[in-house]
C-alpha positions, 0 to 999 in steps of 0.5 A, a space after each residue: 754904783 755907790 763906791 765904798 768911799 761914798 758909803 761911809 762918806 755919807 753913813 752920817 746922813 743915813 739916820 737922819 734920813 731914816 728917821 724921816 722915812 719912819 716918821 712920814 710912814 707914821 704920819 700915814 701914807 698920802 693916797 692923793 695922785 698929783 697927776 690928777 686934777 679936780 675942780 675945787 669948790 667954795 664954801 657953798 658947794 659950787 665951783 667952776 673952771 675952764 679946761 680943754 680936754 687933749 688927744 692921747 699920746 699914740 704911744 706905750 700901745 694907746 689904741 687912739 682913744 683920747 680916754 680909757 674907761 674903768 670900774 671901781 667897787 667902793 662899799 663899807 662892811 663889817 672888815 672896813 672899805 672895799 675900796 677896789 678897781 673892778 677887774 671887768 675894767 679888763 674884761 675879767 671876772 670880778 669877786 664882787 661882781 659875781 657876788 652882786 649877781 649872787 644877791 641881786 638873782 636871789 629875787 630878795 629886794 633887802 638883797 636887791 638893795 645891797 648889790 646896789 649899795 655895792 655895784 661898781 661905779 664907771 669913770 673915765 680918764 683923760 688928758 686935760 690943760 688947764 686954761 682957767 682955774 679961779 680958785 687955783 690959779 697955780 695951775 693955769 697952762 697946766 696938763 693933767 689928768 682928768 676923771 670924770 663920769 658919765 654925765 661929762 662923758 655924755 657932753 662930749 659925745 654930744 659934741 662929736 654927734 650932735 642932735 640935730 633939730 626938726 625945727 632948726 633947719 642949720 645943721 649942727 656942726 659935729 665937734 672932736 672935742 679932744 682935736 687941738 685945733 679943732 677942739 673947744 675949750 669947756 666952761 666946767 660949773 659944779 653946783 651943789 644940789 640938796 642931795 648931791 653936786 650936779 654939772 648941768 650948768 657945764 658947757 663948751 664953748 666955740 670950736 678953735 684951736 688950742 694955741 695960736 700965734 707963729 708958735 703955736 704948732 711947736 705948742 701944740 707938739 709940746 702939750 701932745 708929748 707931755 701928754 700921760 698915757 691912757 693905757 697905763 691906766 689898763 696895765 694887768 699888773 701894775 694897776 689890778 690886784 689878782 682874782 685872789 686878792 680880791 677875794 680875800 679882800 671881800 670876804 675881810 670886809 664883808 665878814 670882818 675876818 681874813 682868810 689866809 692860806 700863804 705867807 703871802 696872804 699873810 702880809 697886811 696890806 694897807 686900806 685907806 680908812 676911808 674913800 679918798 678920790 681926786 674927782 667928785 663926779 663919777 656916775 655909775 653904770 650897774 652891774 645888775 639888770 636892775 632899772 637905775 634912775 638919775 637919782 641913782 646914779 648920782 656921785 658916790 664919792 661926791 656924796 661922801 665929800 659932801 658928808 665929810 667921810 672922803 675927807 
């Protein structure tokens, strides 16, 4: 506890450093998570790197999957953006979900397009090093977080079950890709595409450890404790606004009015202007019955990187 002796010692400082508490809020606050890593691309769109993707810390509850999954609703009305974490992430009923079935039942196509517009959008979390990072080599031999979407997702289960050939009479080995010791490195290449980025280029490369050499048990420890707990990402509380919370903030967007019945309510929360993510791939599963082609699904927020609106 401060003492009243170190109080008034230090009252000088107090206004310089209030002063800069008001002019960074002036400033505007920074949505970006330093935790998280993304791969940067040049002026042509394409970029490329190499990671290796680690176990999760069997700790703070982790339920042993190296990756948590979650949903995120981001659409522009009336109010501003819906720029949300969708509750079915924790298998709870979600506002705009519900709103979505509304629409998309109603059997109107201009409504069927709107509950597209607005379906939420699936990503996955996980635990990275980063081996090799040509255009930020600041972060070679660093751990990370990692979002990544269904096509990345889709890689690594075909890694862990492999399609076996009728022609190849080899069997394709079957690969956890997250083992530290029997894991694989991957060659991740984003390329540009006329309509958005594509990671069919991507691959992973052979199977071996993730260290080596008379110290590589102690390194391999040391990156497994450094490791970010998944499931923090899952927390109720701390990551998810409530069902009302939610709500009001639907019904502001999509009307461009605040219903407000608490002081609560009452107080403003900030909204980013605009989308703001730390991954430019995240495919997308709909909450609608609705048939979803490749196209479809494509990146959301790649697509507003692309036209400037997430910068």
């Amino acid at each position: 506890m401060t003492s009243f002796a170190q109080l008034k010692k230090r009252s000088k400082k107090n206004l310089s450093r209030l002063q800069k508490q008001i002019e960074d809020n002036q400033k505007g606050k920074s949505y970006q998570d330093d935790r998280f890593w993304s791969l940067a691309r040049d002026k042509s769109g394409n970029g490329s790197a190499i990671i290796r993707f680690l176990d999760s810390p069997q700790a703070d509850g982790d339920d042993g999957l190296p990756w948590v999954r979650r949903f995120e609703h981001a659409f522009q009305g009336p109010g501003g953006w819906y720029i949300e974490k969708c509750l079915t992430s924790i298998s709870q009923p979600c506002p705009c979900c519900a709103r979505n079935t509304e629409l998309w039942n109603s059997g109107s196509e201009a409504n069927k397009d709107i509950a597209r517009d607005r379906k939420r959008k699936m990503h996955y979390i996980s635990n990275i090093l980063v081996v090799k990072d040509p255009m930020n080599p600041d972060n070679d031999g660093k751990q990370f977080l990692f979002k990544y979407g269904q096509y990345i997702k889709t890689m690594i289960d075909r890694m862990a079950v492999p399609e076996q050939d009728d022609l190849d009479e080899s069997e394709k080995p079957s690969v956890n890709v997250f083992d530290f010791w029997q894991g694989a490195d991957m060659k991740i290449r984003i390329r540009k595409t006329p309509h958005s980025f594509t990671y069919e280029d991507s691959d992973f490369q052979t199977p071996g450890p993730v260290c080596t050499g008379k110290t590589a048990d102690a390194k391999i420890e040391e990156l497994w404790k450094n490791s970010y707990s998944l499931q923090a990402f899952m927390n109720p509380e701390k990551e998810f606004k409530t069902t009302e919370k939610l709500q009001a903030r639907l019904t502001l967007v999509l009307t461009g009015s605040q219903v407000s019945t608490t002081a609560e309510d009452d107080e403003v929360e900030e909204s980013p202007e605009q989308p703001v993510s730390t991954a430019v791939e995240s495919d997308s599963e709909s909450e609608t019955p609705a048939p979803t082609s490749d196209s479809e699904d494509l990146d959301y927020f790649a697509t507003l990187v692309e036209t400037g609106e997430e910068e």
